[in-house]
C-alpha positions in Angstrom: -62.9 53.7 51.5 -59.4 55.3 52.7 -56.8 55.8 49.9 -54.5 53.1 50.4 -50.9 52.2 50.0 -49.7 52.6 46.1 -48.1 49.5 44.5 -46.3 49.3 41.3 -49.5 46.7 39.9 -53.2 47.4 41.3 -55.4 44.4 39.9 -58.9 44.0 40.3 -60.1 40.6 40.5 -64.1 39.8 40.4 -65.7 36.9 41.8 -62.5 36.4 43.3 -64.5 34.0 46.0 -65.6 31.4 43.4 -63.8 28.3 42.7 -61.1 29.6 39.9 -60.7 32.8 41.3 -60.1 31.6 44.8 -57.4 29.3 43.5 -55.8 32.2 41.4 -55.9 35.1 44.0 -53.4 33.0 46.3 -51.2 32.0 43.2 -50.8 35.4 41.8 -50.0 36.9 45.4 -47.1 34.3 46.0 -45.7 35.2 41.7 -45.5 38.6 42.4 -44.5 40.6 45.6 -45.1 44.1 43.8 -48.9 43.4 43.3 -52.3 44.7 45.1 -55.0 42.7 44.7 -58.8 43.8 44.9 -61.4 41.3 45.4 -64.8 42.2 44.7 -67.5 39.6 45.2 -71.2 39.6 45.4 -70.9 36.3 47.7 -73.8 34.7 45.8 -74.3 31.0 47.1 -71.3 30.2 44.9 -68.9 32.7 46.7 -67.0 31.1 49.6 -64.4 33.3 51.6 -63.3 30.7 53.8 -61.7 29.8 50.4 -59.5 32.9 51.0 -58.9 32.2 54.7 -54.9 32.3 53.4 -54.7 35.2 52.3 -57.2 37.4 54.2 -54.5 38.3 56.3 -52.1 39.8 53.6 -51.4 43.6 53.3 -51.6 43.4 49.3 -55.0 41.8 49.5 -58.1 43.5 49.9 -61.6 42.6 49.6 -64.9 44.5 48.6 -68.5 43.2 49.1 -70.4 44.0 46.1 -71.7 43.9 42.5 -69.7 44.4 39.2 -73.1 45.6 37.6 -73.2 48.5 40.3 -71.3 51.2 38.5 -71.1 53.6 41.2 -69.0 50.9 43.3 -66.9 49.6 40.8 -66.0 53.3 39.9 -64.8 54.5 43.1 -62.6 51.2 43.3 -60.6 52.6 40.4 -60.3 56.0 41.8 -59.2 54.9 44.9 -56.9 51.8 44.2 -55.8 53.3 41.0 -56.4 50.0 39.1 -54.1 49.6 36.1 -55.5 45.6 35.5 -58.9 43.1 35.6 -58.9 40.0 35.2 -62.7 39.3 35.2 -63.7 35.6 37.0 -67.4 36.7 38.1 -69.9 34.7 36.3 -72.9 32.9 36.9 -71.6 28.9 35.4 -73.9 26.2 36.5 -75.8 24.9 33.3 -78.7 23.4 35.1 -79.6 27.3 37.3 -79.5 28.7 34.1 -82.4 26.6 32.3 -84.3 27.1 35.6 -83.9 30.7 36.0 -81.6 32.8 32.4 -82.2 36.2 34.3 -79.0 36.1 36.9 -77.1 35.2 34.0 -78.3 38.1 32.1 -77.9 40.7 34.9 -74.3 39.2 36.0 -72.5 37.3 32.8 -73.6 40.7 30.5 -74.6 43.8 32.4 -72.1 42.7 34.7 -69.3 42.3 31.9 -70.7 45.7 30.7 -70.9 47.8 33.7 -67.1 46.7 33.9 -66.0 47.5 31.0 -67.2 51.1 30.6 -65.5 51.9 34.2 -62.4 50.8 32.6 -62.7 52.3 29.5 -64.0 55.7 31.7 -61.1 55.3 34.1 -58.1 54.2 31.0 -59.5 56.6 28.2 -56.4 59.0 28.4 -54.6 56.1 27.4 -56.0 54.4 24.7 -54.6 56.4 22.0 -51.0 54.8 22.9 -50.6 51.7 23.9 -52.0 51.2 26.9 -50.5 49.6 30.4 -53.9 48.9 31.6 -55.3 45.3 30.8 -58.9 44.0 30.4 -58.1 40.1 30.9 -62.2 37.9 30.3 -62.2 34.6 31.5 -64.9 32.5 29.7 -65.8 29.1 28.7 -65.1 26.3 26.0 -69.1 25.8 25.9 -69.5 29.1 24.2 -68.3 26.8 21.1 -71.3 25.1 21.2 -71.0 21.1 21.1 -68.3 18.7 19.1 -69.2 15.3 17.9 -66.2 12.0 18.3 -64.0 14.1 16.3 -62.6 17.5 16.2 -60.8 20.2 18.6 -62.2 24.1 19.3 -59.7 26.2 18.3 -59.7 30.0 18.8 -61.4 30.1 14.8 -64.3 28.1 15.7 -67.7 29.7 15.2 -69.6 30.4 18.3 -72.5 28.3 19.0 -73.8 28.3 22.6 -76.7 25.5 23.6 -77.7 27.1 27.0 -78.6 29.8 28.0 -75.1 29.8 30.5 -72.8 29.4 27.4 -75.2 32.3 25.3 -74.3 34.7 27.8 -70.7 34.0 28.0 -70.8 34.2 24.2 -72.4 37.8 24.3 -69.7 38.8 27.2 -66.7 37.9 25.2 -68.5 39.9 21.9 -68.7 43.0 24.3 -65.2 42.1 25.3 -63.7 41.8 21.9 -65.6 45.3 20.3 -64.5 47.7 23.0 -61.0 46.0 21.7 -61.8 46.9 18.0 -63.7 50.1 19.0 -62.1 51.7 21.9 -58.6 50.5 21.9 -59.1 48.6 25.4 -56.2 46.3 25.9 -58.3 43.1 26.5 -57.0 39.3 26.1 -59.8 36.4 26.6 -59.2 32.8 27.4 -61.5 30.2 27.1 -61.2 26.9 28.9 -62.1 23.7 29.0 -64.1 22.4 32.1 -61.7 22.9 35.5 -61.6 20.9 38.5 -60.0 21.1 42.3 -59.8 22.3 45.4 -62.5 24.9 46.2 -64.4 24.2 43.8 -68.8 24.2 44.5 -70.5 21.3 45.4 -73.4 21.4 43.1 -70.4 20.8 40.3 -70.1 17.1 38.9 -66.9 16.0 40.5 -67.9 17.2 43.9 -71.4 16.7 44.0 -69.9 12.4 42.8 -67.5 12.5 45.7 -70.3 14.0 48.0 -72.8 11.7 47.6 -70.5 8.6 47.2 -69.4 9.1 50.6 -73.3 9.7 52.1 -74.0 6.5 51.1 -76.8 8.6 48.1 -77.3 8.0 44.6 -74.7 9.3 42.4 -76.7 10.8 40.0 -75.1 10.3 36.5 -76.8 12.4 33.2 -78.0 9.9 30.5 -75.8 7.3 30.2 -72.7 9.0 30.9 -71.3 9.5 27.8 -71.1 13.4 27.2 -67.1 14.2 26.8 -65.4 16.7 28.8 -62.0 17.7 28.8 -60.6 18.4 32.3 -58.2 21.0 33.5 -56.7 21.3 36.8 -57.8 24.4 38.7 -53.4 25.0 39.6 -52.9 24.3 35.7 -55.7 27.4 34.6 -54.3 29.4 37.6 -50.8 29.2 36.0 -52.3 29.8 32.4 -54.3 33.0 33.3 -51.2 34.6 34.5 -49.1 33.6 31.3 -51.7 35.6 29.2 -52.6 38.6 31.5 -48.5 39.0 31.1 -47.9 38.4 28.3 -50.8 37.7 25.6 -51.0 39.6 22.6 -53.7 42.6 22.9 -57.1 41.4 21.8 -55.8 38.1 21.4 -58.2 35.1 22.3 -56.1 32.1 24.1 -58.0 28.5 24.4 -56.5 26.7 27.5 -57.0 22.8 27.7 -56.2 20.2 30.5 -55.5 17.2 27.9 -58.0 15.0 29.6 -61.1 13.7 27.4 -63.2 11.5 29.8 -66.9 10.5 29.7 -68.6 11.7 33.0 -69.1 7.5 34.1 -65.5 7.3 33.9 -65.2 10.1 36.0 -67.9 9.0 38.6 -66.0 5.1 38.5 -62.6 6.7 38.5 -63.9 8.4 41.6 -65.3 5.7 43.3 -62.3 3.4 42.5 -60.3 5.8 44.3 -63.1 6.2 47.7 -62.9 2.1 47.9 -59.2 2.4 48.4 -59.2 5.1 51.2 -62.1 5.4 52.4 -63.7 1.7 52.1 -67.1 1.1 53.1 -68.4 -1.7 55.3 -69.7 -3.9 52.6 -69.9 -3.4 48.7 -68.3 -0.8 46.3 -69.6 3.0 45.7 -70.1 2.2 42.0 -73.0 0.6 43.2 -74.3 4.0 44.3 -74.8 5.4 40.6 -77.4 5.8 39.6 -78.7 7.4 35.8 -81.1 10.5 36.0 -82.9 12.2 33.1 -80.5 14.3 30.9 -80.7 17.8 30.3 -82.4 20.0 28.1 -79.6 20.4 25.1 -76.5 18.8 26.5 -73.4 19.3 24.9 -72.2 15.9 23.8 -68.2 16.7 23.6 -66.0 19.7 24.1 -62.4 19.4 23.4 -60.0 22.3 23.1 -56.8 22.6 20.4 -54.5 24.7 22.8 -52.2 24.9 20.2 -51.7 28.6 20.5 -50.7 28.8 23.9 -48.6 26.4 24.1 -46.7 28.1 20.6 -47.2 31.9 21.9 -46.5 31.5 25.4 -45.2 28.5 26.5 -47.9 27.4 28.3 -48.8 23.6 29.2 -50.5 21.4 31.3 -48.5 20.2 34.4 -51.2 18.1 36.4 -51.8 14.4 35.5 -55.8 13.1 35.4 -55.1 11.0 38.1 -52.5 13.4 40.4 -55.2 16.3 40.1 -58.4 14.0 41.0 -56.0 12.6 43.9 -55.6 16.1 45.4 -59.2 17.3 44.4 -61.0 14.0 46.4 -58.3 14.3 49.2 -59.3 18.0 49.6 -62.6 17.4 50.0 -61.9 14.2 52.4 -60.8 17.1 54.5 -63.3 19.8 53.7 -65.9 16.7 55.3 -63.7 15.7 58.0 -63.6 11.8 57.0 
């Protein structure tokens, strides 16, 4: 690894191939022309770089095949780029993988979160007795909140109370997070958000896995009866959002980002289909027909909804996106992504 050109901001992204990050890396590079991004991704079946096909190209990108839990690795990228920022995507996030197999979540969502922050806290410990330029930014989940009934919002004083094992190990990263704050002086923020959706995003994920089997004429497999809440934020909204706070959010601050959206995950899959038998009608009947109700989970959260409150107060922050303008984009994206 040669020593490269030095920029005024050197920020390492991880699992910058995954749905949110591959969204944000393009974002931040058009917001800023005095930033060098690093992109360090294991490429797990969740990693895509054909996501990044836009910005491969660019002088001020640069990506790095490999693990955030290899130490080694993740050392010599701050020695070399001179990294003065994180903003940590990389997690394993699908809910069903983790009740079939907890150990990748283990090893990545906390060894992972780990490993990272004791190379930044190796590489920034001159300093951390003044405040510090260097910032530890952890992107996590509303679901580390555990599960709401009709009523209620998460704020950022709600207790923690994860279901799964995904949301447990989120829970345990943003704890790391928040004590090398309060023990070490490590300028972190955290955000927690509310369930995103998009472009890019993986299709074993509800509203692609509904658009891709509406169109191949499957089953559109619906959990229960299709009543568990989410609250949905546009992928461009978050992207906007996790700048705001990497900028300018208070030092070992928590910010909760919501989309606004609370919809049952039948509306979702009729919204969906509504939309398919306008553009893309099929011969005879409607895709609603395709659904089709599966088994639920083991320990499915009911409802999350998210207060964001603070952000909107601290930083100025709010949703841009409308339900229906986001899911328009999102389906039309993968109408391309299928060529139909």
């Amino acid at each position: 690894m040669s020593n490269p050109t030095k920029y005024s901001k050197s920020i390492l992204i991880t699992g910058g191939a995954g749905f949110i990050g591959s969204n944000f890396i393009p974002y931040i590079l058009s917001q800023d022309d005095a930033v060098r991004i690093i992109n360090i991704d294991k490429l797990t079946y969740a990693g895509d770089l054909s996501n990044l096909e836009e910005v491969k190209n660019n002088k001020r990108y640069n990506f790095i095949k490999g693990d955030i839990a290899d130490r080694q690795l993740v050392d010599e990228i701050f020695d070399k780029f001179d990294v003065d920022g994180i903003i940590h995507f990389a997690a394993e996030s699908h809910v069903d993988n983790s009740i079939d197999n907890p150990d990748n979540f283990v090893e990545t969502n906390i060894k992972g979160t780990y490993a990272l922050l004791e190379s930044a806290r190796k590489y920034w410990k001159p300093s951390l007795e003044s405040e510090s330029k260097f910032r530890f930014h952890h992107i996590s989940t509303d679901e580390v909140y555990g599960s709401l009934g009709k009523e209620g919002y998460f704020t950022e004083q709600s207790p923690y109370a994860p279901n799964s094992p995904y949301s447990a190990t989120k829970a345990a990263s943003d704890f790391l997070v928040r004590s090398y704050h309060h023990t070490y002086g490590l300028n972190t923020v955290t955000s927690n958000c509310s369930n995103n959706y998009g472009p890019k995003q993986h299709d074993e994920k509800l509203i692609p896995t509904i658009i891709r089997t509406a169109l191949k004429g499957q089953q559109i497999p619906i959990y229960g009866k299709g009543t568990n809440v989410r609250d949905w934020l546009y992928v461009g909204d978050h992207c906007r959002a996790i700048l705001e706070i990497y900028k300018q959010g208070k030092s070992g601050e928590t910010y909760l980002v919501s989309g606004n959206n609370e919809h049952n995950n039948l509306y979702i899959a009729n919204i969906i289909c509504n939309y398919l038998d306008r553009i893309r009608p099929k011969p005879s009947g409607r895709y609603s027909a395709q659904i089709k109700f599966v088994e639920d989970r083991p320990g499915h959260d009911f409802r999350y909804a998210i207060d964001a409150s603070k952000i909107q107060n601290e930083l100025d922050w709010k949703p841009e996106t409308s339900f229906e303008t986001g899911l328009a984009k999102t389906i039309d994206w993968y109408l391309e992504k299928y060529k139909l």
